[in-house]
Structures are given as structure tokens and as C-alpha cells.
C-alpha positions, 0 to 999 in steps of 0.5 A: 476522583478515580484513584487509578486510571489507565490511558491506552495509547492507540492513535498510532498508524503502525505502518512497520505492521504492514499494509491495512489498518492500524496494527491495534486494530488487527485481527489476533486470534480472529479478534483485534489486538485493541480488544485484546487489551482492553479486556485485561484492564476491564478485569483488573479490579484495581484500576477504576477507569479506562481512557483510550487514545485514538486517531482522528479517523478512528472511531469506527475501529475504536466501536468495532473493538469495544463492540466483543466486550461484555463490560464496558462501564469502566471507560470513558470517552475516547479522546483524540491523540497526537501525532506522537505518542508524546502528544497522544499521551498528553491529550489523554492526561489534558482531559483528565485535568479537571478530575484527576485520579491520584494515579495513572496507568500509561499502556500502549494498545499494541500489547494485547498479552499483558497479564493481571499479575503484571498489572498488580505489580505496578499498582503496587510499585505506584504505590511506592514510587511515584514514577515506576516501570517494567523492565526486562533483563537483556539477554543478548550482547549488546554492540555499539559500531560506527557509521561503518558498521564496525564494532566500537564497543560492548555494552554492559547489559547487566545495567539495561533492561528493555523498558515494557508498558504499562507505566505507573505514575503520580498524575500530577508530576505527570502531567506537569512534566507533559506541560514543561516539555510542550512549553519548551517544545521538548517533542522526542520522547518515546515514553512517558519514563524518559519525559519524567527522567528529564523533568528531573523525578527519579524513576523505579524499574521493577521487573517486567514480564517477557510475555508482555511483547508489543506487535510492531512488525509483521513478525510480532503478529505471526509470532503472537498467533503462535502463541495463541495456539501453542499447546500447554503442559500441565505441571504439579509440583509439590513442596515442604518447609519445617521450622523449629519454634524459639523465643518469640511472640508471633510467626508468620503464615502464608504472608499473615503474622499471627500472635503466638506464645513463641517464634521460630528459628530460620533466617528469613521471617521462617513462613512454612506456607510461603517457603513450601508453596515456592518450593511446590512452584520451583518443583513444577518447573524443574528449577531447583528450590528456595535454597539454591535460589535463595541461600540461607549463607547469604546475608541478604536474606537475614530476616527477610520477608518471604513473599519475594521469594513466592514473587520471584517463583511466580516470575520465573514462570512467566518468563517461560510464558507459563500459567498458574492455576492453583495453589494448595498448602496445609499446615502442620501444628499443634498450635497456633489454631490456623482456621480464625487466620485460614480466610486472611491467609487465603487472600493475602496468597491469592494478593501475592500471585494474583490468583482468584481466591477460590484457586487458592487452599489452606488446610491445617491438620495436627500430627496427633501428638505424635513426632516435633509437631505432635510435641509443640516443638515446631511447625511444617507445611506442605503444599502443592502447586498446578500450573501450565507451561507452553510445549517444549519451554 
């Protein structure tokens, strides 16, 4: 049994994309949309298996967009979907019945931009929840009006977000609740989170990216190819965190608690790595410092754990449709010895931002002896951070 499957939705016709073929299988970027999309699961290495949902005439499109990919050992054999989405989604889980993994994926073909960091982020709420969804704030004023076309009122949009794919869900309640909506003939759901909803299972909305668009008019295409040709910036930006040690027996580096003589005094978990690094993100996009995001006045944060505040950064730029390249941080102490712990600090960084391990860097230096490092009296970290911008974001 596979733990983590991903179901692409991609039987639709697309008509709202315009005369030819289906929006999935259009060119983007002088390749289709579905190859696109199907390299980033391919990538992941999370996710186990890969089963695609087509339309019954198509086959020779579905080949077409497998035939640019260099691997193709994690898919399974296509299945036909449904006239809907609700059907096609259904026939993907019906085939996976006999050996279901533990957890299933839910992506629509149609978005080709989906990150590897957005994929991390909902195998990780999946393993927490078992339904979970991205989700993006709304942005614009939200009006409801008659059949008139007069205003009758304004949606609160701090409690809407727009729902994006992919979907994370226990396969079992899943698949149950496509089983109860067939029986009592309940065919009008657009997504896989609102069927869930009705049967009754709570559903998690963490957030979403706003590059993660889906192609449905002509519009979207033209915007996408944009995009795919908007020069990037390159940004460095560079951070510093020190916290005095206290009475303890551990501390915490770069997301990684380490056994130590003492702990240290801050109102968070006190990370020196974490807090410069997202302070050396912040810098890089001219957007403040973990301070200003994250007051240290605010309750909220007492103890907390300081991987959300990297988390947050790292959100920040991607809604600005931006890249992270290289993460590079060095610790500065007497003690603790940082390079037995260097490897793991490494990895969990490289976990939290869904960088490659080997774009991430941790150095350790003494001061010697010399200032309250020097002393024994504290630690500090400093740290840089490299990333891409689209032009004039």
C-alpha cells in the first residue's frame, strides 16, 4: 500500500479556454498544461503514486503529455472520469479501492504552477488533519445584489478565502463520502472539501499560494505565458539574531533542540538560526523584520515555536510570485559545538522551506573569546538569504 497517492483531475473539456482542445492539454510555454503539472508531483518525493483522470476520447493527448517527461515510473494507469468533476474524482478513488493508500492528494490538471513547497505544506497538514485545503485570503470587496443587479449587501472577506487544489484527504472517509453522495444521488459538488463538509468531517484551510492559479479562460492562458517570460530579480538579504543564556537545559538551533548546560532568555523558543534567516528573508524583500511581523509585546508568540515565523517569510514570498534560492546561516558561540548537530540543522532548514539540501548552509565560528559570545554569556547567528522576484513586484 502506497501511503501518499495523487489523483489529477483532467477529463474536463474546458470549454471557457477556448476553441481546440481541452484547456489541460494546451500548449504553455511551447508544452501542455498537463505536463506541466505533472512534473511537479513526479518531483515530490513524498507522494508515491500518480493517477491521472481523463476523458474518454483522451488517450492520445494524455500519451502526448507523458511523452516530455523523463520519469515516468511513479503512475499508474490512467482512468476514465466522469461527466463532472464529482464523477471524475470518484472513478479515480473506485480504482484505488482494492489497495488504498492512507492518504490521497486531489489536484486539478489546470493548475500547472503548483510549487514543491505548497505540496509539502499539504502532506503536512494531511498529517494532522484528516481533510485539509489551501486557501488564499480575498482580497477584493465582496458584494452580494439581486436579480436586478442592485447591491444587497457586503461580504465580510476577513472569514473567505478562495479554495485552491491540491486537497488532502484520509482516503477512507473519502472515499465513503463519494459512496454516500452517489447513493443519495448528491452530484453538485465542485470540490472534494464540500462533499467532505456535507458528509459531516470537519475540514482544515491552511494557506494557500496565490501563484497557484487555475487556466480556465483565455485570460488565464495569456497571463500564464506572461509569466512564464517575466524577468526575475535577484535579491540577497541578510539577518541577525543574539539571545542571552539562563537557566536551562537545552536551546534551539535552526529548528533542532539540542541538549545544552543552559537555555536562553527571548520570548519565543529564542532560535538565533531561525530568527536570522527570516529576518535575512524579510530584508530581501524589503518587508520589514521578524519584529514588526511578530511582536515580541504579543502573547501569541510566548514560547512559540519559531519555524512558523521562517514559514510565514517563505509565504510572503510567494505571494509576490518569488523564489528562494539559498539559505546561509553561521552560528556564533563558545558552546554548544554546532558541527555533530550541523547535518541535522541542514535538513530540517532544507524540510521547513523546501529548499534542496545542498542550498542550504550552516557554519559555526567562535568569537575567540573575545565580547558575550567570547564570554559564554549568550549566542548569535547571522545569516543570508538569496532569492528571485518577478520584475516590478
Amino acid at each position: 500500500m502506497s501511503d501518499i497517492i495523487a489523483i489529477i483531475v483532467a477529463a474536463g473539456q474546458g470549454t471557457r479556454a477556448g476553441a481546440g482542445a481541452p484547456k489541460q492539454y494546451r500548449l504553455l510555454g511551447g508544452e501542455p498544461v498537463l505536463t506541466r503539472t505533472l512534473r511537479a508531483f513526479i518531483a515530490h518525493p513524498a507522494i508515491n503514486r500518480i493517477l491521472v483522470v481523463i476523458g474518454a476520447h483522451d488517450k492520445a493527448h494524455y500519451e502526448a503529455s507523458l511523452a516530455p517527461l523523463k520519469d515516468t515510473s511513479k503512475f499508474l494507469a490512467p482512468v476514465v472520469g466522469g461527466d463532472t468533476r464529482q464523477g471524475s474524482v470518484h472513478a479515480g478513488l473506485w480504482a484505488l479501492r482494492n489497495a488504498p493508500p492512507a492518504t490521497v492528494l486531489i489536484h486539478d490538471g489546470a493548475r500547472p504552477f503548483v510549487s514543491q513547497a505548497l505540496l509539502s505544506e499539504t502532506i503536512a497538514a494531511a498529517q494532522t488533519y484528516d481533510a485539509a485545503i489551501p486557501g488564499t485570503p480575498v482580497t477584493d470587496t465582496i458584494k452580494t445584489i439581486d436579480t436586478l443587479g442592485r447591491i444587497t449587501g457586503t461580504v465580510d472577506r476577513e472569514a473567505l478565502r478562495a479554495v485552491q487544489t491540491p486537497q488532502a484527504f484520509a482516503f477512507a472517509p473519502l472515499f465513503a463520502a463519494h459512496i454516500r453522495a452517489q447513493a443519495e444521488q448528491e452530484t453538485t459538488f465542485t470540490d472534494d472539501a464540500a462533499l467532505v463538509a456535507w458528509a459531516g468531517q470537519p475540514v482544515h484551510v491552511f494557506s494557500g499560494d496565490a501563484n497557484n492559479m487555475k487556466l480556465t479562460t483565455q485570460s488565464d492562458f495569456d497571463a500564464a505565458e506572461q509569466r512564464l517570460h517575466t524577468p526575475m530579480i535577484t535579491r540577497v538579504g541578510t539577518g541577525f539574531d543574539v539571545h542571552a543564556f539562563s537557566a536551562g537545559d537545552h536551546i534551539w538551533l535552526g529548528g533542532v533542540k539540542i541538549a545544552h548546560t543552559q537555555g536562553v532568555t527571548a520570548h519565543s523558543d529564542g532560535d538565533v538560526v531561525l530568527h536570522a534567516l527570516t529576518d535575512a528573508l524579510l530584508g530581501a524583500l524589503a518587508d520589514g523584520d521578524i519584529g514588526s511581523h511578530f511582536p515580541p509585546s504579543d502573547p501569541k508568540w510566548k514560547g512559540a515555536a519559531s519555524d512558523q515565523f521562517l514559514i510565514h517569510a517563505i509565504n510572503l514570498l510567494r505571494q509576490r510570485g518569488g523564489v528562494l534560492d539559498h539559505l546561509d546561516a553561521t552560528v556564533i558561540c563558545e558552546t554548544p559545538k554546532v558541527g555533530p548537530h550541523r547535518d541535522t540543522i541542514r535538513a530540517r532548514i532544507a524540510a521547513i522551506t523546501d529548499l534542496p539540501l545542498d542550498c542550504v548552509s550552516v557554519k559555526a565560528t567562535t568569537s575567540e573569546r573575545l565580547g558575550f559570545t567570547g564570554r559564554a554569556e549568550g549566542i548569535a547567528a547571522q545569516a543570508a538569504a538569496t532569492i528571485r522576484l518577478p520584475q516590478g513586484s
